[in-house]
Residue, then its C-alpha position, 0 to 999 in steps of 0.5 A: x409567711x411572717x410567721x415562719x420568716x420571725x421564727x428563722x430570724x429568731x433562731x439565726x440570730x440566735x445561732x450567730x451569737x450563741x453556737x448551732x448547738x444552741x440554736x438546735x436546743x432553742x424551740x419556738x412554736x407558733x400558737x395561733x395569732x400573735x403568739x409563740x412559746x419560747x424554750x430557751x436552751x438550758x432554761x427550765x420553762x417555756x415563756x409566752x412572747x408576742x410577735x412584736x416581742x419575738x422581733x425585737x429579741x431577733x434585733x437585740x441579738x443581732x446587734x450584740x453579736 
């Protein structure tokens, strides 16, 4: 349920500082473990995060939004 529950933090956050455009066109996938692959929107490669890594993202957006 962690998994799921970062992955919705991630993208409100997201959503809350950025737009519902943004967040439909932000994909995080879980790929096993501790891991997740993160394709921002706009951007033209994914990027590999941990779970530490993709929490405290979530953070950072929430406080500058």
């Amino acid at each position: 349920m962690a998994i799921h529950e970062a992955i919705d933090t991630y993208l409100n956050a997201v959503e809350k500082k950025f737009g519902t455009d943004v967040r439909r066109k932000t994909e995080v996938a879980h790929r096993g473990g501790n891991t997740f692959v993160l394709k921002r929107a706009g951007a033209k490669h994914s990027q590999v995060v941990d779970l530490g890594n993709l929490t405290l993202m979530a953070k950072h957006l929430q406080s500058n939004a």
